[in-house]
N, C-alpha and C positions, 0 to 999 in steps of 0.2 A: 229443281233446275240444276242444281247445283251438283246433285247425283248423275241427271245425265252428261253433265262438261264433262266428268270425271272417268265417267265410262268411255263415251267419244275419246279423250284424251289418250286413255289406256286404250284401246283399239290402235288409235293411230300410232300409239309408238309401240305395240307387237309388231305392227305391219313393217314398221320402218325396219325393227332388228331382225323383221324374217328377211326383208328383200336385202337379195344378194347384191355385193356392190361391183360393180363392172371393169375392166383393167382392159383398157388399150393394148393390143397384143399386134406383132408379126410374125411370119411366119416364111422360108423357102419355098418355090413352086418352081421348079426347073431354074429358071435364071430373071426368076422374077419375084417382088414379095407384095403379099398378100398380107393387107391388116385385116383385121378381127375382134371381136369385144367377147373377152374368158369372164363367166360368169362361175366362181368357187362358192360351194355350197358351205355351212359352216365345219369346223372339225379340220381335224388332221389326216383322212381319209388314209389309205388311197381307196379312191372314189369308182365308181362307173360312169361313162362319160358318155356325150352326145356331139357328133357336130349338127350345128341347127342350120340349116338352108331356108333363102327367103323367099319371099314367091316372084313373080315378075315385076315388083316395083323395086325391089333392091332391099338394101339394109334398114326397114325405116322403123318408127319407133314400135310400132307392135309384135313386129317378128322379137326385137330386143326384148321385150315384155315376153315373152313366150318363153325363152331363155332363160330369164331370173326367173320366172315360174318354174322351172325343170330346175333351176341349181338350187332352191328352196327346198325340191323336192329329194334333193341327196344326187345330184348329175352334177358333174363340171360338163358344162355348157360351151361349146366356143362357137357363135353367129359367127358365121363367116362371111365377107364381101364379094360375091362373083362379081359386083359390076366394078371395081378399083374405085368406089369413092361416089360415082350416083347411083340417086335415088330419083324416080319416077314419079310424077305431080298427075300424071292422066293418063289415060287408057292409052292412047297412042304412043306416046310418048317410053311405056314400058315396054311396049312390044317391038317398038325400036331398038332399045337398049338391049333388049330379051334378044332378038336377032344376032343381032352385036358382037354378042362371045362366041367366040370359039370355043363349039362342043369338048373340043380333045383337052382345051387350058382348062376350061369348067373343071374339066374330070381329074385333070393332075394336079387343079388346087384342090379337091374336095381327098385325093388322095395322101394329098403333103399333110392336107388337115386330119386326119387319123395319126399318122407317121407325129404330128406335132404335139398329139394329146398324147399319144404313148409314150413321148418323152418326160414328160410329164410327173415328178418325182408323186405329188398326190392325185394321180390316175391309175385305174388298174387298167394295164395295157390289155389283160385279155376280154377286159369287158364295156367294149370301145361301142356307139351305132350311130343313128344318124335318124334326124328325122326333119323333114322339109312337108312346106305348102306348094300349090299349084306347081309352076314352075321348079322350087324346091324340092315338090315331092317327088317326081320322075327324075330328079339327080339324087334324092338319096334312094331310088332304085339303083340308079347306075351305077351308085357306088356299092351296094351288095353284089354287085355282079363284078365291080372291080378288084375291091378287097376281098377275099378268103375269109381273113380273119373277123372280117365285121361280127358283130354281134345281133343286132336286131337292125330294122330300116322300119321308120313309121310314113306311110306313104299317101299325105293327104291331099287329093282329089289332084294327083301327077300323071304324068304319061305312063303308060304300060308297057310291058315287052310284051312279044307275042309269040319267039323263036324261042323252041325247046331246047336247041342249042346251047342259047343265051339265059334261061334259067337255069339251067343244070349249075353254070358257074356258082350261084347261092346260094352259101352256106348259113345266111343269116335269118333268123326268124324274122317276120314278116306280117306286118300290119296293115291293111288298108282299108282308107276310109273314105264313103263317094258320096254324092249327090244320086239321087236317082232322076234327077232333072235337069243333070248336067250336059248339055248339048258339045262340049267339044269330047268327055271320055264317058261313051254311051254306058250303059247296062251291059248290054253285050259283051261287050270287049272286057268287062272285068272280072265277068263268070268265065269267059273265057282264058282269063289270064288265072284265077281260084282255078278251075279245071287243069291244067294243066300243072299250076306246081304242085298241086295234090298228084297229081299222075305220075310225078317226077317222085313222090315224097317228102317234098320242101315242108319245111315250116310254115303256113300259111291262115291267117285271121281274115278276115273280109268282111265289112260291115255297111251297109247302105242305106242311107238313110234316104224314103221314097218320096218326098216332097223337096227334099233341099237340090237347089242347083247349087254350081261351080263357085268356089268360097267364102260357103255358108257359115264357115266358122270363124269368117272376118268381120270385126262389127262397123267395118272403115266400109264394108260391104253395105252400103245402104240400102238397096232394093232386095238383095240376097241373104244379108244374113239373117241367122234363124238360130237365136240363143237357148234356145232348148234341145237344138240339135247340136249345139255346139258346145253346151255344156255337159251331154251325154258324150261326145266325142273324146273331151279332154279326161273321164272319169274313166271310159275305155281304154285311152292311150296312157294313163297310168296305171293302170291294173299291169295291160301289159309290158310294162316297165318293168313291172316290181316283180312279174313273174319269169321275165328273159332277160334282163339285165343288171337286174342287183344281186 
């Protein structure tokens, strides 16, 4: 008995010295500031970095946990707040909020937030990306097509572009990852969005998983989530980490 406390014990405090500790951050967005929670991986870097986007409920405590997951994994992490301070309790209630902002502020905080990590003495400014859920994930498309310089964009189960126009701008490698039983971002539309940046010659990954619907990789998801698809997902989306941004 006394061998397993010991083991437990030693478990729990790896865990404790691996999780990154979190640092109340702000940051410039035109004539407004945006806080944020900077998650520093251990070391003296400079690092490769991520801004993490949240899904339609706001900043709440899982996207954070997603965060120190990635700055564990050698990323400085910055969650950033699009809603200024809420967080969403129900369904309704997000999609209000979610309506709420304005697309264009969205997109000039998510651009202040690269601009904020490349100042950043321990970030390597050239190898900056972005990766978002639901909601989150169709803004960190946006911002591959805002910023040039992005580096990768992980795009999980987000809005899609569909204008050849409007991918051409994307210079960044390109992750995504769907539900094949997601009833608001069909099948369709994401072979069709893989067709075309292939056609373009973008950087592009795509992976579908055919049973899961829309935010299967949330376990706050009670009817939807689906932890074996969610734990292939996160093993995916750090492979391709380690091969387009470290």
């Amino acid at each position: 008995m006394r061998a397993l406390l010991l083991i437990a014990l030693t478990c729990v405090l790896a865990m404790t010295a691996l999780a990154a500790e979190p640092l109340e951050v702000s940051y410039r967005s035109g004539n407004e500031t945006v806080h944020a929670i900077l998650y520093m991986p251990k070391g003296d870097g400079p690092f490769p970095a991520l801004v993490v986007i949240h899904e339609w409920w706001g900043l709440n405590e899982w996207v954070k946990q997603q965060a120190s997951n990635l700055a564990d994994e050698g990323y400085v992490a910055l969650a950033i707040d699009l809603y200024r301070g809420q967080v969403a309790s129900n369904p309704d209630e997000a999609h209000q909020i979610m309506r709420g902002v304005p697309e264009d502020r969205a997109n000039r905080d998510l651009l202040a937030a690269t601009a904020y990590l490349g100042s950043l003495p321990t970030v390597n400014h050239k190898r900056i990306g972005a990766i978002g859920w639901c909601m989150g994930g169709g803004y960190a498309l946006d911002l591959a097509v805002a910023d040039p310089k992005l580096k990768v964009a992980v795009i999980n189960y987000g809005h899609l572009a569909s204008d050849k126009a409007t991918l051409k701008k994307i210079h960044a490698a390109v992750l995504g990852i769907f539900g094949g039983q997601d009833k608001g971002i069909p099948v369709a539309d994401v072979h069709k969005f893989e067709s075309q940046m292939n056609e373009l010659n973008k950087h592009v990954e795509i992976l579908i998983f055919p049973d899961a619907g829309h935010a299967f990789e949330n376990p706050d998801n009670q009817q939807g989530y689906r932890p074996d698809d969610a734990a292939q997902a996160q093993k995916i989306t750090a492979d391709f980490l380690r091969r387009n941004l470290q």
